[in-house]
GULUMKE-62856 format. One record per atom (N, C-alpha, C): x, y negated, z. Coordinates in steps of 0.2 Angstrom, whole numbers, plus 5000, padded with zeros to 4 digits. Layout:
BEGIN
XYZ...
END
This chain:
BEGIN
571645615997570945605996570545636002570045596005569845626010569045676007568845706013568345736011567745726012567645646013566945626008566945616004567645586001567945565992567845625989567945685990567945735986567145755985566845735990566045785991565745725987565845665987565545605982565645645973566345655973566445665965566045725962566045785968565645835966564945815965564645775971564045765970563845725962564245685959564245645954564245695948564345745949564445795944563845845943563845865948563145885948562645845947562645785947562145745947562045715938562745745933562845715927562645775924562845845926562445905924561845895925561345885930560645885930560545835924560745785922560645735918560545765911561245795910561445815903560745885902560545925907560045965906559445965905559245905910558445865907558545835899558945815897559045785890558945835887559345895886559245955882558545975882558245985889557645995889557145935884557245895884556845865883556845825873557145885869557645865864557945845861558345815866558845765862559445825861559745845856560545855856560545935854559845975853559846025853559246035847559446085843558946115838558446145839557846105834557246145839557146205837556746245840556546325839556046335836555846345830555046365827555046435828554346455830554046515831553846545825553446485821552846515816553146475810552946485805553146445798552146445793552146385790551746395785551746365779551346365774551846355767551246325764551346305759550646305752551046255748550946265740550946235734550746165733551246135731551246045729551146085721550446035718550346035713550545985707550945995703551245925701551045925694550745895691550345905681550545825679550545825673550445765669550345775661550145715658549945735649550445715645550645745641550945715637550445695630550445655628549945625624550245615615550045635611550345635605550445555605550945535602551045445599551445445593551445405589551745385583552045295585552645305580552645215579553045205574552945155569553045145562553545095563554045085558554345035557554545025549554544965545554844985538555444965537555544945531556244895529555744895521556044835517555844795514555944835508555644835500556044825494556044775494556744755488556644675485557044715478556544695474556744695467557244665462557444595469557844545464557744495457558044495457557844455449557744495442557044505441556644535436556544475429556744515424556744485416556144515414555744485413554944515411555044515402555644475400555644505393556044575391556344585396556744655395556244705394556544765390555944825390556044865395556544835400556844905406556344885411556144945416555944955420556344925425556044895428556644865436556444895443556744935448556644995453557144965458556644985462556844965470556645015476557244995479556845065486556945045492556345075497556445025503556445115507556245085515556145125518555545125524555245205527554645185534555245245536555045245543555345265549554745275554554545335556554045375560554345405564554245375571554345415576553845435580553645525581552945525583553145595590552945585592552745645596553145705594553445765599553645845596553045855594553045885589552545935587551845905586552045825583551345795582551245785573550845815570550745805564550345735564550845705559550745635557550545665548550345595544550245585537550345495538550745465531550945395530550545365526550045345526549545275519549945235517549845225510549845105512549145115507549145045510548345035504548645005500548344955495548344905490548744865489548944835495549244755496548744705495549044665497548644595496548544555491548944565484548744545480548144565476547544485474547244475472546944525466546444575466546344635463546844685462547244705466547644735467547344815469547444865467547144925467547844965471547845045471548145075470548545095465548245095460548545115455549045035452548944985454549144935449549044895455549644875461549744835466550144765461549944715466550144635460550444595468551044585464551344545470551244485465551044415470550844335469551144285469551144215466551544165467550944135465550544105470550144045468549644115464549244085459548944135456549244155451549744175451550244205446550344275447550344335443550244405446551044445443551144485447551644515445551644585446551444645440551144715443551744745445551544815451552244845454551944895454552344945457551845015461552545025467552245085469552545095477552445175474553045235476552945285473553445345481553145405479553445455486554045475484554145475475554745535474555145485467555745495469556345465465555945455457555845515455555645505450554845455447554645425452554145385454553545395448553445455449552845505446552145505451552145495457551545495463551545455466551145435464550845355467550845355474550945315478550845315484550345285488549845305492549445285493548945295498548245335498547845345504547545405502547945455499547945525494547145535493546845475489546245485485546545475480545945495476546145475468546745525466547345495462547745535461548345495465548245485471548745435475549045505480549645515483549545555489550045505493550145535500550445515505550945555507551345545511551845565515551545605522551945645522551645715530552345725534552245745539552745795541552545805548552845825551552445845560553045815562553045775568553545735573554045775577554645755578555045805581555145755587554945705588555345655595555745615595556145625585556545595585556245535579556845495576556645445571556545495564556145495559555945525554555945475551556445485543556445435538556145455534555745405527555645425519555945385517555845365511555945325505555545305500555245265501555045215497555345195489554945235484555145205478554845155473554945115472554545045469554845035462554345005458554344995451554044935448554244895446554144835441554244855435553444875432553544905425553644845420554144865415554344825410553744815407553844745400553244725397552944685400552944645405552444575407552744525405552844525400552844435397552544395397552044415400551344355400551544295406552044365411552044315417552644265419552444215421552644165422553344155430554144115429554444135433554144095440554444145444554244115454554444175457554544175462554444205469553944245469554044285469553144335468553444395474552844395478552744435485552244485488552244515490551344565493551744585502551244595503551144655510550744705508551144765509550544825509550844875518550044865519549944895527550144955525550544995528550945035532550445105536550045135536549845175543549745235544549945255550550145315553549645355555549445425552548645455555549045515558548745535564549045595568548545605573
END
């Protein structure tokens, strides 16, 4: 190899060093150096808001003999899911049969009445209803999860007057928290 060839490769090298050090300089390939540091608090909030939300399931009494003396009893269910630590209480009103009270709910067929009640406790001694009167209602405070009752219902024996059909009501359901 002669001795330009050789003075050429050096020079190439030197010339790849100078490269490779402006780079660094200029930060590519190299961790930058902080001197100072500063700091402050991200504020992060949100509400959680009390909520409830209802769902039933039906009674159905079946096929009721109004000349029998026996009472015929049915149970359904509500289902409340409310909030941790939200105190709820459960109403129904009346239903929608025609002069239908608290006390003496009338499922319909046409203008045919058939009385029932809606009750808290197995033994269907407490009415169920908007806790006036001598009605009460269902309570409990919300854990987040699903909360069951039971619905107990009653077709009091002794209506012979009424006539057979399909006899039905709705009675609203509501959630106060």
């Amino acid at each position: 190899m002669g001795d330009s060839s050789m003075h050429r490769n050096v020079f190439n090298l030197s010339r790849a060093g100078a490269v490779l050090a402006a780079a660094g300089a200029l930060g590519f390939g190299a961790a930058p150096a902080f001197a100072q540091t500063a700091s402050s608090s991200l504020d992060v909030s949100a509400t959680v808001t009390a909520n409830c939300t209802v769902t039933t399931s039906p009674i159905a009494f079946g096929a009721v003999n109004t000349l029998s003396s026996s009472n015929v009893d049915g149970t359904g269910g509500v289902t409340v899911t409310c909030t941790n630590g939200t105190a709820w209480a459960a109403s129904a009103d009346a239903g929608s049969g025609t002069g239908a009270t608290l006390g003496n709910r009338r499922m319909t067929a046409g203008s045919n009445q058939l009385s029932y009640n809606l009750y808290t406790d197995s033994g269907r001694s407490s009415v169920w209803g908007d806790g006036t009167g001598s009605t009460a209602t269902v309570a409990n405070t919300g854990t987040g999860l699903a909360q069951d009752f039971t619905v107990y219902g009653r077709v009091a024996a002794g209506q012979t007057s009424v006539p057979a059909g399909s006899y039905s009501d709705t009675v609203a359901v509501t959630i106060t928290y």
